[in-house]
mmJSON file of the N, C-alpha and C atoms, coordinates in Angstrom:
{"data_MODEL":{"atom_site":{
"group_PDB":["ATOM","ATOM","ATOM","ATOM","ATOM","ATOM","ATOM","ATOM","ATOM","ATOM","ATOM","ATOM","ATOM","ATOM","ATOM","ATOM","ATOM","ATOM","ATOM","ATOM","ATOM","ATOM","ATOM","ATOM","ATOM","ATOM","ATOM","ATOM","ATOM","ATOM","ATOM","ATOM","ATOM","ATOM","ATOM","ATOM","ATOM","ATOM","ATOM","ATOM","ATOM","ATOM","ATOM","ATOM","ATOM","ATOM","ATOM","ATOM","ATOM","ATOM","ATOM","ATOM","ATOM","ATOM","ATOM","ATOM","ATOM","ATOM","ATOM","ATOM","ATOM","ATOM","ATOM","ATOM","ATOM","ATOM","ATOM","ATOM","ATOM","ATOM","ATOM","ATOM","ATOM","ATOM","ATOM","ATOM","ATOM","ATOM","ATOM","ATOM","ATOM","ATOM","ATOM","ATOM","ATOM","ATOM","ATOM","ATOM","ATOM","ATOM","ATOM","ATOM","ATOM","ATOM","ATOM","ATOM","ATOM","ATOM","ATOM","ATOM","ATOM","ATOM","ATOM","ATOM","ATOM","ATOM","ATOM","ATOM","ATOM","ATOM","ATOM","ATOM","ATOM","ATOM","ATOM","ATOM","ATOM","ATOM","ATOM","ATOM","ATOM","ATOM","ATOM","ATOM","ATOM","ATOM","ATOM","ATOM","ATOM","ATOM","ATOM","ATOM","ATOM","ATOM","ATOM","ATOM","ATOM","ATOM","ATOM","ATOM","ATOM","ATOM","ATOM","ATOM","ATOM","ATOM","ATOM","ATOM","ATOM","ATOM","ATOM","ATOM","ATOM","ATOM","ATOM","ATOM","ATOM","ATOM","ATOM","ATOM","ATOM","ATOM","ATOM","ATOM","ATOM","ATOM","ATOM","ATOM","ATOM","ATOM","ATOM","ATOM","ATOM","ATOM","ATOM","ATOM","ATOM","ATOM","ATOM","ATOM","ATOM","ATOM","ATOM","ATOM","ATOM","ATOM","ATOM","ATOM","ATOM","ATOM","ATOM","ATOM","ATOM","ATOM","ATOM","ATOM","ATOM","ATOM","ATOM","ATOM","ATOM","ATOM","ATOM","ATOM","ATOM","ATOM","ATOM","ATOM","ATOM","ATOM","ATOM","ATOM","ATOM","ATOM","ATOM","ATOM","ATOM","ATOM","ATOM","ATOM","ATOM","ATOM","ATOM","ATOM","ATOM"],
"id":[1,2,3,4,5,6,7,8,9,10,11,12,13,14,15,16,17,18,19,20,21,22,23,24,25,26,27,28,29,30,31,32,33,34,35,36,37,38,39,40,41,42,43,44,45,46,47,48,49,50,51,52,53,54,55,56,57,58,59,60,61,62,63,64,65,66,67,68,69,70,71,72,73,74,75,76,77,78,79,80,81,82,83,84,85,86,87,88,89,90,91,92,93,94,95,96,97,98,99,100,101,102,103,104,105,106,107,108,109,110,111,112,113,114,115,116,117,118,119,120,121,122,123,124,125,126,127,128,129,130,131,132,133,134,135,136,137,138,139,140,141,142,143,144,145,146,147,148,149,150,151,152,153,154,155,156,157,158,159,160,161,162,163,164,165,166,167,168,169,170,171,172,173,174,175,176,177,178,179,180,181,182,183,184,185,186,187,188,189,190,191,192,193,194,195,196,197,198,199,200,201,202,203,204,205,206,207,208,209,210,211,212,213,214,215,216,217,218,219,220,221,222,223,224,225],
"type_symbol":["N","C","C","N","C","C","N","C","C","N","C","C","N","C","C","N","C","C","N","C","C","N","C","C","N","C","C","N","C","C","N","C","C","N","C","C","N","C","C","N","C","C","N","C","C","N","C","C","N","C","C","N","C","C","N","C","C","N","C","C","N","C","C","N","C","C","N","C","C","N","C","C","N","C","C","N","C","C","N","C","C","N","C","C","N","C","C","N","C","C","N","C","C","N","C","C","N","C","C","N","C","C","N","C","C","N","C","C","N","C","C","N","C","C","N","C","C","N","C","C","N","C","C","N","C","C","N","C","C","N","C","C","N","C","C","N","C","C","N","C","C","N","C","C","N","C","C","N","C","C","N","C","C","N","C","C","N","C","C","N","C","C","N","C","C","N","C","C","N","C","C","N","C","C","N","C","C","N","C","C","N","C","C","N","C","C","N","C","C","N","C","C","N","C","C","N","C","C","N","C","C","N","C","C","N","C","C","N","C","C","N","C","C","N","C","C","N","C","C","N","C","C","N","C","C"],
"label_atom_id":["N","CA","C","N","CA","C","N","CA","C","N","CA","C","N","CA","C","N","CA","C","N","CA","C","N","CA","C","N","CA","C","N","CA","C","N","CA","C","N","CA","C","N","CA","C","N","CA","C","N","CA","C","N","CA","C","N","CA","C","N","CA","C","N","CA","C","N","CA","C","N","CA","C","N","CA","C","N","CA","C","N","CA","C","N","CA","C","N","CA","C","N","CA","C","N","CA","C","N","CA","C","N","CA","C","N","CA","C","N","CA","C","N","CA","C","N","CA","C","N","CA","C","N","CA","C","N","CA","C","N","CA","C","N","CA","C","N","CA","C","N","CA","C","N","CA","C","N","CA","C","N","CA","C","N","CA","C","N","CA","C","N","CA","C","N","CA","C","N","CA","C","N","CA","C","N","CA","C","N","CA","C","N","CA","C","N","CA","C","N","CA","C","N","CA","C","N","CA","C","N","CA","C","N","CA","C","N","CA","C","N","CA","C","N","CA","C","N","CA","C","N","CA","C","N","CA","C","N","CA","C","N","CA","C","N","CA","C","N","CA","C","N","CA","C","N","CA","C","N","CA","C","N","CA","C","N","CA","C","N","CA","C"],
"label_alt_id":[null,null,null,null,null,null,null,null,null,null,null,null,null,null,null,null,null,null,null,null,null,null,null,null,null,null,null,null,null,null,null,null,null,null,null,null,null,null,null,null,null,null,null,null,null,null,null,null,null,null,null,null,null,null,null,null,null,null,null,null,null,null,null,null,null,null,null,null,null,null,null,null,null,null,null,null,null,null,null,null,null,null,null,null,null,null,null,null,null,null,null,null,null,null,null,null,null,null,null,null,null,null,null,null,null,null,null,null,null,null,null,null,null,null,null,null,null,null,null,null,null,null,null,null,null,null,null,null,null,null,null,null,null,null,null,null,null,null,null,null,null,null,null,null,null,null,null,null,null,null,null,null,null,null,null,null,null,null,null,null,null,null,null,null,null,null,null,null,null,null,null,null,null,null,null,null,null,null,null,null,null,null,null,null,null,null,null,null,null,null,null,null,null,null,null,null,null,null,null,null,null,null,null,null,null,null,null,null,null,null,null,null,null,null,null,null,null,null,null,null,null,null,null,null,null],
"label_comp_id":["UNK","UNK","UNK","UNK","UNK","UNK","UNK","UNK","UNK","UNK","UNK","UNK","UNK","UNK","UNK","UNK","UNK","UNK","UNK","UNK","UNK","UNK","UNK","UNK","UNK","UNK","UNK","UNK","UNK","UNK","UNK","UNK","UNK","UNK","UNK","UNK","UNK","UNK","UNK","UNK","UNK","UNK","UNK","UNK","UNK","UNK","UNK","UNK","UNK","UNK","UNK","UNK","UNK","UNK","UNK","UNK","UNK","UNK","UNK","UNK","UNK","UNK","UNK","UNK","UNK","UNK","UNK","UNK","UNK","UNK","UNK","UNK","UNK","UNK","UNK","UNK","UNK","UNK","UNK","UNK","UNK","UNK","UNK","UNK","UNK","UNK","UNK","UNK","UNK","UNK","UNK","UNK","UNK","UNK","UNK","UNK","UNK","UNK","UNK","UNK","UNK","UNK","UNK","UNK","UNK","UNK","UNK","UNK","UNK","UNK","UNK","UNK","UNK","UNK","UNK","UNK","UNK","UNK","UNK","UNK","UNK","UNK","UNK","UNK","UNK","UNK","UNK","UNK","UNK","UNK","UNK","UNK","UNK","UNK","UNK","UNK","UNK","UNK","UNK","UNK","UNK","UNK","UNK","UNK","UNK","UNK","UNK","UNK","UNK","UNK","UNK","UNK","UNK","UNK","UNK","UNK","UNK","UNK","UNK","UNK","UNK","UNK","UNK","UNK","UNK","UNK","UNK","UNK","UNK","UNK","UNK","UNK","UNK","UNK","UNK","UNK","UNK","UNK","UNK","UNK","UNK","UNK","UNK","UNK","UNK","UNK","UNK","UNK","UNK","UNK","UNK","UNK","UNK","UNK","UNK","UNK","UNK","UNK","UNK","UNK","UNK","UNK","UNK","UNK","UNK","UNK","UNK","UNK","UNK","UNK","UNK","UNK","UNK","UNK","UNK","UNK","UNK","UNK","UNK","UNK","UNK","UNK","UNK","UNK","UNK"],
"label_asym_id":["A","A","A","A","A","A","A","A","A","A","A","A","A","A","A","A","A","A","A","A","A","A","A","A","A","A","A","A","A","A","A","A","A","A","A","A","A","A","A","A","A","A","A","A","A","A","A","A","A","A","A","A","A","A","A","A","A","A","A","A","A","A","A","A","A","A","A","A","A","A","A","A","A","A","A","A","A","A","A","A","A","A","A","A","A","A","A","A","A","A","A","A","A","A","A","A","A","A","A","A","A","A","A","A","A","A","A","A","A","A","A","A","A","A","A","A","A","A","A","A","A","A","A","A","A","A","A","A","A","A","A","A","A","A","A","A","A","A","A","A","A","A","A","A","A","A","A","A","A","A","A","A","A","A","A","A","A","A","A","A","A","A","A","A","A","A","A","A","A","A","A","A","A","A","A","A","A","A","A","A","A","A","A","A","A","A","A","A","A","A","A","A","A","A","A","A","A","A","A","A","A","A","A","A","A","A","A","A","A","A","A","A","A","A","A","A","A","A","A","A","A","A","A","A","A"],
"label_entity_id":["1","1","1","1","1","1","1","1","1","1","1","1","1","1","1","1","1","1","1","1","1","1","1","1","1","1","1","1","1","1","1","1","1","1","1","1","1","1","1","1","1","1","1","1","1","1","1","1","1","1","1","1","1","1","1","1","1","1","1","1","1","1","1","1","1","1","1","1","1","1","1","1","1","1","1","1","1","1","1","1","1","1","1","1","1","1","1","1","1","1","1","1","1","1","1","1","1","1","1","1","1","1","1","1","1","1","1","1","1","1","1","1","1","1","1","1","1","1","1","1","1","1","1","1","1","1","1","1","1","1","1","1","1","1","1","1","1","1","1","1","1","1","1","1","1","1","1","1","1","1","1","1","1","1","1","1","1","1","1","1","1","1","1","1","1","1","1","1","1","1","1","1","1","1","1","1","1","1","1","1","1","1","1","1","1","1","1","1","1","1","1","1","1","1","1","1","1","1","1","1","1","1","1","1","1","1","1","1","1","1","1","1","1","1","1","1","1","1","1","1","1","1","1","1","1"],
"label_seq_id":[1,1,1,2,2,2,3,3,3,4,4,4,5,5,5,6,6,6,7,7,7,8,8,8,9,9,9,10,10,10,11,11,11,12,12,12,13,13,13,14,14,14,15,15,15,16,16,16,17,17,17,18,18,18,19,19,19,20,20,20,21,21,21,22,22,22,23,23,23,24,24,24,25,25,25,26,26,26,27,27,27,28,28,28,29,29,29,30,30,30,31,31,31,32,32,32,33,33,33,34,34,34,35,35,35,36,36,36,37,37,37,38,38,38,39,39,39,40,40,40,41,41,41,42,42,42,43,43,43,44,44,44,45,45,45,46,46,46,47,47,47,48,48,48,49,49,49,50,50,50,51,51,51,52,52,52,53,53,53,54,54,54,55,55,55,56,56,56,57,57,57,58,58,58,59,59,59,60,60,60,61,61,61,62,62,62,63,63,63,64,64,64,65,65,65,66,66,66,67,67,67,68,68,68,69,69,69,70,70,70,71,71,71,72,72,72,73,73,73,74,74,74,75,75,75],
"pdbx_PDB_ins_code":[null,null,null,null,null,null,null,null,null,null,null,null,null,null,null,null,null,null,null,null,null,null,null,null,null,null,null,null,null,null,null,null,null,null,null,null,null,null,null,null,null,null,null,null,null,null,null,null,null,null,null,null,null,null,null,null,null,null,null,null,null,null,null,null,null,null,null,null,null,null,null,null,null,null,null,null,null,null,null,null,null,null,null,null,null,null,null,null,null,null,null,null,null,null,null,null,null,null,null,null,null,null,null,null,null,null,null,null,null,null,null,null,null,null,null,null,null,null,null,null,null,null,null,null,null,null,null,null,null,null,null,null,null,null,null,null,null,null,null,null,null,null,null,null,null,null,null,null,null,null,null,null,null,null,null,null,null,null,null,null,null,null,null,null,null,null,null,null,null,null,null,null,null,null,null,null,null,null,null,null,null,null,null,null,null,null,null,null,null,null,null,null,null,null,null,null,null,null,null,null,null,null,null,null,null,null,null,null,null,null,null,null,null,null,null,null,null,null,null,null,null,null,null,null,null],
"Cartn_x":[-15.963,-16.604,-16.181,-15.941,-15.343,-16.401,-17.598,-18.641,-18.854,-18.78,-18.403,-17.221,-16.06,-15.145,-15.506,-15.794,-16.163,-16.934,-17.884,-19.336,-18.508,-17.52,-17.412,-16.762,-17.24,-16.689,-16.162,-14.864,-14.359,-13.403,-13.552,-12.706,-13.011,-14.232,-14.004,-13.199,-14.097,-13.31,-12.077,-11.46,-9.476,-9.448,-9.799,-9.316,-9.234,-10.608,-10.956,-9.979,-9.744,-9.153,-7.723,-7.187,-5.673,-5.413,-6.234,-5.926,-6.172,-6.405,-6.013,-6.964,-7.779,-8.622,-7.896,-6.901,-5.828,-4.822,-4.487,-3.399,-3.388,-2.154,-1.879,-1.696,-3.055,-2.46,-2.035,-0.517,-0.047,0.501,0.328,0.619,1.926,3.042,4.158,4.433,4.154,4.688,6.579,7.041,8.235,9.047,8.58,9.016,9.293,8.772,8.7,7.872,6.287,5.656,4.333,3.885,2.365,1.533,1.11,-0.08,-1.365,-1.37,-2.58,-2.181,-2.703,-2.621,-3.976,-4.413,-5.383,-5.711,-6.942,-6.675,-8.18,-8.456,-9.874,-10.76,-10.535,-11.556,-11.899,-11.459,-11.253,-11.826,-11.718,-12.24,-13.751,-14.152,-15.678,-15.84,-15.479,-16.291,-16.037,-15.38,-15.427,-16.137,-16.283,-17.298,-18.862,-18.933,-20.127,-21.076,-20.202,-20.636,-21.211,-22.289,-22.87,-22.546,-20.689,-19.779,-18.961,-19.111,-17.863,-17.577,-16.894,-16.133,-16.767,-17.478,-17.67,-19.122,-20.017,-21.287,-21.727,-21.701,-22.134,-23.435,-24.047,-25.799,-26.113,-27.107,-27.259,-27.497,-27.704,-28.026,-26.726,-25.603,-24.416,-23.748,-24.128,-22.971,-23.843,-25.728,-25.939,-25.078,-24.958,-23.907,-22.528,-22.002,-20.823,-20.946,-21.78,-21.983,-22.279,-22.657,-23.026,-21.799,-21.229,-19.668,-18.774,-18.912,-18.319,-18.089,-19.774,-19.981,-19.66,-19.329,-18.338,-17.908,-16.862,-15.417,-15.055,-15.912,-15.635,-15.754,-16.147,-16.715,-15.406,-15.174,-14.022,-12.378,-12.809,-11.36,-10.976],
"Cartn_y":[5.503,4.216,3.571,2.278,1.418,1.745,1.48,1.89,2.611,3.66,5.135,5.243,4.684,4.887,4.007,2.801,2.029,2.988,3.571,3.831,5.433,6.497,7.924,7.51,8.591,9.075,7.666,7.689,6.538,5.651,5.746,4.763,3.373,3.155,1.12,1.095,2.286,2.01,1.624,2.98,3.023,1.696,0.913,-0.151,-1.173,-1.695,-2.455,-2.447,-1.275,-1.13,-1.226,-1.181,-1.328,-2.522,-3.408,-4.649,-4.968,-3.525,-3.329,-4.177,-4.904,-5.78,-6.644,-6.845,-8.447,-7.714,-6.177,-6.01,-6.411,-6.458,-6.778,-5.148,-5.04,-3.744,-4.456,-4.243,-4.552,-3.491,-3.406,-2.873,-3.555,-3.064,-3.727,-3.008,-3.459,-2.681,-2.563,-1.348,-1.122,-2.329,-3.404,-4.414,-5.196,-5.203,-6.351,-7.262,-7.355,-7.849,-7.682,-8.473,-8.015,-7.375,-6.728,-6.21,-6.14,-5.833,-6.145,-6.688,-7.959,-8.211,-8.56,-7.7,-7.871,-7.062,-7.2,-6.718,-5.797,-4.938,-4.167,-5.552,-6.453,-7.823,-8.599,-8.3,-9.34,-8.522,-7.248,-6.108,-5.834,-6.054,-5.804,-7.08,-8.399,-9.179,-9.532,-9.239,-9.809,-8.777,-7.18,-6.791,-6.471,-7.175,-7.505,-8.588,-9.562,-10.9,-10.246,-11.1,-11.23,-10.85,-11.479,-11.726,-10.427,-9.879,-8.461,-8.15,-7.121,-6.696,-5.512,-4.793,-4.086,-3.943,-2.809,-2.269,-2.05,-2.786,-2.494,-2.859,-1.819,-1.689,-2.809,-3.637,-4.491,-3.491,-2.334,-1.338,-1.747,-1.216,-0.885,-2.812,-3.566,-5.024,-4.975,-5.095,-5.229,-4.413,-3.149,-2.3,-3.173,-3.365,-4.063,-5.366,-6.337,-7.554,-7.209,-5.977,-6.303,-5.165,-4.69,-4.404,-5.621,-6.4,-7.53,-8.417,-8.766,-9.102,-8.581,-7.265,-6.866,-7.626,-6.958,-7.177,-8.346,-9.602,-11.116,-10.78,-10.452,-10.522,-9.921,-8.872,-8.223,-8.94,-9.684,-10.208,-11.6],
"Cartn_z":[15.742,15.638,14.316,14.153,13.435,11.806,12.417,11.06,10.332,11.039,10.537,9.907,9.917,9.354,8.208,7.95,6.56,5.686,6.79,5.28,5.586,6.215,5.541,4.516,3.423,2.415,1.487,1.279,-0.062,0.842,2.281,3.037,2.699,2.592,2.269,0.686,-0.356,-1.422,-1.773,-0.968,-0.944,-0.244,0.552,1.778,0.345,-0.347,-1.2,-2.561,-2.917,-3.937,-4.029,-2.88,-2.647,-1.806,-1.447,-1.077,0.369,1.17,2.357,3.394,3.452,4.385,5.449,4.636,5.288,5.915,5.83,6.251,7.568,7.969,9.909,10.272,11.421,12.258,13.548,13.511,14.9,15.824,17.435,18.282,19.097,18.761,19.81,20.578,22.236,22.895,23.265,23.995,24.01,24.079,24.956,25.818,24.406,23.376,22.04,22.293,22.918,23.102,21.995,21.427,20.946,21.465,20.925,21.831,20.996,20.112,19.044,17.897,17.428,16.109,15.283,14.678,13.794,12.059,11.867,10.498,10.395,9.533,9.236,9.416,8.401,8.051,9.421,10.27,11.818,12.266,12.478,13.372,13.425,11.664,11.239,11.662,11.613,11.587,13.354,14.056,15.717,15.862,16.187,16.42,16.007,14.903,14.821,15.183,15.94,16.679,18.147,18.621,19.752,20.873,20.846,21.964,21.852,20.814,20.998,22.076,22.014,23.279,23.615,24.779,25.087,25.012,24.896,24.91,23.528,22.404,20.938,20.979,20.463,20.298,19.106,19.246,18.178,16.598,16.717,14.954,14.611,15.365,15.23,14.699,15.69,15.074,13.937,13.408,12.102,10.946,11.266,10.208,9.93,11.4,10.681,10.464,10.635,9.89,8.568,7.933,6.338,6.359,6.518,6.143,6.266,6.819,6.988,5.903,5.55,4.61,2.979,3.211,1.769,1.91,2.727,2.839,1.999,2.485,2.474,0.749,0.313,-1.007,-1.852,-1.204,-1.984,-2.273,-0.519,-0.885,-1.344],
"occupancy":[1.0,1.0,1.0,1.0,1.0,1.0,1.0,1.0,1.0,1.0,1.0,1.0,1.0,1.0,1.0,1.0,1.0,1.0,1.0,1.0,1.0,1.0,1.0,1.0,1.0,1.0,1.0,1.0,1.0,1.0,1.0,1.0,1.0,1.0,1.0,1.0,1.0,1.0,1.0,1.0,1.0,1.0,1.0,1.0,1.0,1.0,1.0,1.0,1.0,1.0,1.0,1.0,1.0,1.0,1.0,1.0,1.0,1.0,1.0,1.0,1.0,1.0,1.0,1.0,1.0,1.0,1.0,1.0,1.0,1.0,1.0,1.0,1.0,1.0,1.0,1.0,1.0,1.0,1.0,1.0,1.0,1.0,1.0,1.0,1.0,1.0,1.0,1.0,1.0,1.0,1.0,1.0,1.0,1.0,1.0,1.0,1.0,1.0,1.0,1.0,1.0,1.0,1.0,1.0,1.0,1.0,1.0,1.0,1.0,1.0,1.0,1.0,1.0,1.0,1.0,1.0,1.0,1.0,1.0,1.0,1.0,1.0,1.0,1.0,1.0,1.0,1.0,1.0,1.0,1.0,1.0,1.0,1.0,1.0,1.0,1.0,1.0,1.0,1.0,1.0,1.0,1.0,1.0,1.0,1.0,1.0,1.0,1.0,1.0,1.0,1.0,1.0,1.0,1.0,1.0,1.0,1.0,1.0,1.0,1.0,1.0,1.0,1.0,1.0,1.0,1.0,1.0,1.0,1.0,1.0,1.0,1.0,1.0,1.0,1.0,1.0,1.0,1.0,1.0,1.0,1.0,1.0,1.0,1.0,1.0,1.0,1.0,1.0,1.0,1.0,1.0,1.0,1.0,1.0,1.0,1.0,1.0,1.0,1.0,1.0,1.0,1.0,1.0,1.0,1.0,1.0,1.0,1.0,1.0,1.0,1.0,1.0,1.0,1.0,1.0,1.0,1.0,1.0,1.0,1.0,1.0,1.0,1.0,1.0,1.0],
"B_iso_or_equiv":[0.0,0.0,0.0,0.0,0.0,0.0,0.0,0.0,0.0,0.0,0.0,0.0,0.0,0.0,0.0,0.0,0.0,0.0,0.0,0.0,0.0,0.0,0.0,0.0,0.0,0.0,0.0,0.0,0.0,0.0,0.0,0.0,0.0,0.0,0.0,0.0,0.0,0.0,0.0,0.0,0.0,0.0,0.0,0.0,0.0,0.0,0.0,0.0,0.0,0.0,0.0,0.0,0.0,0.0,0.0,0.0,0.0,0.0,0.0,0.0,0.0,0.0,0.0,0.0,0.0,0.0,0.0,0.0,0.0,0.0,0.0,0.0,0.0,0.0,0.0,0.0,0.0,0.0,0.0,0.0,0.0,0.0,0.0,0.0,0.0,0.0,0.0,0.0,0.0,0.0,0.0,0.0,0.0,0.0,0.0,0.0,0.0,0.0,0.0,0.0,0.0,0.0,0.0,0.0,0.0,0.0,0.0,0.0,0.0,0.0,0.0,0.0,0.0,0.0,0.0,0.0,0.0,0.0,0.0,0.0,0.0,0.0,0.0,0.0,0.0,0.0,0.0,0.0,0.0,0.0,0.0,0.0,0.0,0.0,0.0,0.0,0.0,0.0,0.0,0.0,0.0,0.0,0.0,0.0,0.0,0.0,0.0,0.0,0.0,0.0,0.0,0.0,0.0,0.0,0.0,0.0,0.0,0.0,0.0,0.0,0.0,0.0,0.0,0.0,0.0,0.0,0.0,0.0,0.0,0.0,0.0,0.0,0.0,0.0,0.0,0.0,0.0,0.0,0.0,0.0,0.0,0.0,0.0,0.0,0.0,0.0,0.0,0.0,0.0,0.0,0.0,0.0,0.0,0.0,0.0,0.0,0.0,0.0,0.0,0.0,0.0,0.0,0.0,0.0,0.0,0.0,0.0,0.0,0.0,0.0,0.0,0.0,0.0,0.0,0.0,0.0,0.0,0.0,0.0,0.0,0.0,0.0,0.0,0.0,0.0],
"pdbx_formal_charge":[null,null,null,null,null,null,null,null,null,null,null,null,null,null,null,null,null,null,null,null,null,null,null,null,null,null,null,null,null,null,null,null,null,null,null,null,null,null,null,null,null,null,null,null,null,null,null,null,null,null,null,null,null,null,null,null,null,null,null,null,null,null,null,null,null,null,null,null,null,null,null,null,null,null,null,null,null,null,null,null,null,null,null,null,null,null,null,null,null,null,null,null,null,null,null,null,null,null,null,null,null,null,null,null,null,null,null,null,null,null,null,null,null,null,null,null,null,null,null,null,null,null,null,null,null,null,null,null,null,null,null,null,null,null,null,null,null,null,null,null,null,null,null,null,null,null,null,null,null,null,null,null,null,null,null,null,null,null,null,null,null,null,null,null,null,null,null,null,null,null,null,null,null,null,null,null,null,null,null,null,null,null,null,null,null,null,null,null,null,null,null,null,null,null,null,null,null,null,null,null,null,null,null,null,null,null,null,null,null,null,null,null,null,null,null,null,null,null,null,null,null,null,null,null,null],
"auth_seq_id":[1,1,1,2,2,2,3,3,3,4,4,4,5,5,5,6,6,6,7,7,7,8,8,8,9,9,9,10,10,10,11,11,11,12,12,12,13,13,13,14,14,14,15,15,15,16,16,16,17,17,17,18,18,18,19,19,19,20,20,20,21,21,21,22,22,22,23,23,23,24,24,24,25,25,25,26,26,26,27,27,27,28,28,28,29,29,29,30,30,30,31,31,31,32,32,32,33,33,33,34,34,34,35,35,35,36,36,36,37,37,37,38,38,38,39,39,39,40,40,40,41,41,41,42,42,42,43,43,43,44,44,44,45,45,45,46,46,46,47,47,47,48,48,48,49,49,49,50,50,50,51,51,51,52,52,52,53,53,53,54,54,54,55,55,55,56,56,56,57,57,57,58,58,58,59,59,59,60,60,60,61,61,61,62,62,62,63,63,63,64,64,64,65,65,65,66,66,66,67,67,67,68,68,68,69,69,69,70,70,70,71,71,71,72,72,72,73,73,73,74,74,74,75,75,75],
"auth_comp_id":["UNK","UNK","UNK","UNK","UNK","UNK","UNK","UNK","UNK","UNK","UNK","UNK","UNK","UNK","UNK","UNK","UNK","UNK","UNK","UNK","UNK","UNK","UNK","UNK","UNK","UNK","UNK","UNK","UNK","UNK","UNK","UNK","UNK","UNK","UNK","UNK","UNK","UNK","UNK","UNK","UNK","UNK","UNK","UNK","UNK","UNK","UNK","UNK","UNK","UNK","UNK","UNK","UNK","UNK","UNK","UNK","UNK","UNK","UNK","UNK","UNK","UNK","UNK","UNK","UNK","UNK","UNK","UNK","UNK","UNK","UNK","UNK","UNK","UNK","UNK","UNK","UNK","UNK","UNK","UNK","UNK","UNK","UNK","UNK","UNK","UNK","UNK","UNK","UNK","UNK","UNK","UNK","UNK","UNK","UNK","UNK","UNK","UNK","UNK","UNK","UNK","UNK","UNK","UNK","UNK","UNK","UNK","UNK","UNK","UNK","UNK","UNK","UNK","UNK","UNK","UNK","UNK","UNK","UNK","UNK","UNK","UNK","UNK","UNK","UNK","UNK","UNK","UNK","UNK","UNK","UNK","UNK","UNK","UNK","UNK","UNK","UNK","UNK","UNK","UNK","UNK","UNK","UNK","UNK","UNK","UNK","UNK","UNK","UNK","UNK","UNK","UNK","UNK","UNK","UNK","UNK","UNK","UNK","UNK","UNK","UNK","UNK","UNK","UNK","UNK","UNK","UNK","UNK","UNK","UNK","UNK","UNK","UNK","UNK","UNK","UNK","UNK","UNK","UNK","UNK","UNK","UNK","UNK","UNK","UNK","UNK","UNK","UNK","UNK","UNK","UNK","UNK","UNK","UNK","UNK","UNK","UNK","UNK","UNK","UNK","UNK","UNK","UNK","UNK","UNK","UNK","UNK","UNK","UNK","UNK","UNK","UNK","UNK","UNK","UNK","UNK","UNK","UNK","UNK","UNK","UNK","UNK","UNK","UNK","UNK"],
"auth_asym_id":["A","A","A","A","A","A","A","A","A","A","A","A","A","A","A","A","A","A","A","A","A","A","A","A","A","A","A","A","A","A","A","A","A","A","A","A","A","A","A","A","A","A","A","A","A","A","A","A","A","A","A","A","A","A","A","A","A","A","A","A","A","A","A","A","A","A","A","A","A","A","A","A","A","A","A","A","A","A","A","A","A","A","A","A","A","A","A","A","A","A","A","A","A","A","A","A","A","A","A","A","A","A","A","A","A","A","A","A","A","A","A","A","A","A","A","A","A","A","A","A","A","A","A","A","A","A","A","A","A","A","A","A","A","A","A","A","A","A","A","A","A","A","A","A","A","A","A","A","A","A","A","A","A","A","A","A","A","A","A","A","A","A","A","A","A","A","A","A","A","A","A","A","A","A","A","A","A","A","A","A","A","A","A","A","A","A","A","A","A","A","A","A","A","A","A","A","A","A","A","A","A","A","A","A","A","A","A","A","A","A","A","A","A","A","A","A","A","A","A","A","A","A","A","A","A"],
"auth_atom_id":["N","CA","C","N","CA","C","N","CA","C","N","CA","C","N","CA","C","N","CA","C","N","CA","C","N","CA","C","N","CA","C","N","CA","C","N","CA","C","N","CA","C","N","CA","C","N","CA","C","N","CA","C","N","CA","C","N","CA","C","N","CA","C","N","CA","C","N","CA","C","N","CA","C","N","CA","C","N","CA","C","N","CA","C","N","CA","C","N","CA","C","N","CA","C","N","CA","C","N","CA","C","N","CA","C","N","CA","C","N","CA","C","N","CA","C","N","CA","C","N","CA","C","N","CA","C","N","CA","C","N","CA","C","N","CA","C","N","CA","C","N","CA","C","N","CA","C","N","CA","C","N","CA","C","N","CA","C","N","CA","C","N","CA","C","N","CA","C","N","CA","C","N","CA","C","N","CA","C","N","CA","C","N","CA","C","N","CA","C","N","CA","C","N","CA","C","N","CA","C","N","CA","C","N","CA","C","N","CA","C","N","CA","C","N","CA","C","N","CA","C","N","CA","C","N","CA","C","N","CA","C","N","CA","C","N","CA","C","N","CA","C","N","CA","C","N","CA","C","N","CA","C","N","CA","C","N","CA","C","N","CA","C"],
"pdbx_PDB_model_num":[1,1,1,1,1,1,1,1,1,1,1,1,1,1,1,1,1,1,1,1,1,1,1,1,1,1,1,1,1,1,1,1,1,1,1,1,1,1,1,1,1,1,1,1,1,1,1,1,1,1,1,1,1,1,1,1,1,1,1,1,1,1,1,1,1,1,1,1,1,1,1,1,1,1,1,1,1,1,1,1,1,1,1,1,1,1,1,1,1,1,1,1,1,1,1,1,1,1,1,1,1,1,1,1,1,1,1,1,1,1,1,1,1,1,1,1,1,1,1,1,1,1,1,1,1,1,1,1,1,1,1,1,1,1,1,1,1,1,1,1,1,1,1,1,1,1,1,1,1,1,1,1,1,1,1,1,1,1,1,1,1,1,1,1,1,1,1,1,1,1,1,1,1,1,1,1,1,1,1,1,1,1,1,1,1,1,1,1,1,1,1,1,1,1,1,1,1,1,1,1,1,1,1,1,1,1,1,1,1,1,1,1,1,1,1,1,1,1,1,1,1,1,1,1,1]
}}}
């Protein structure tokens, strides 16, 4: 789970401290097609919206709306 990975251990730290929020994680498939383009900062903050994707328990989008809300702060 996305949250769990922010709050284990010194993962937001290292993310925060080395710049890493904005990076692009992209997925190209074989074909040279996109397939995912996004970043940690997009990820916390689309699944913590209303509309996310899938079955997210409202505890769970509050966690990542105030991870979110670092984030914004840090960068």
């Amino acid at each position: 789970m996305l949250a769990n990975f922010f709050e284990a251990d010194d993962n937001f730290a290292f993310l925060a401290k080395n710049h890493l929020f904005g990076l692009r994680l992209r997925y190209i498939f074989p074909s040279g097609q996109i397939g995912i383009d996004t970043s940690f900062a997009e990820l916390a903050a689309t699944f913590s919206s209303d509309g996310a994707y899938g079955n997210i328990s409202a505890p769970v989008r509050a966690r990542l709306a105030a991870i979110s809300a670092r984030i914004k702060q840090t960068m």
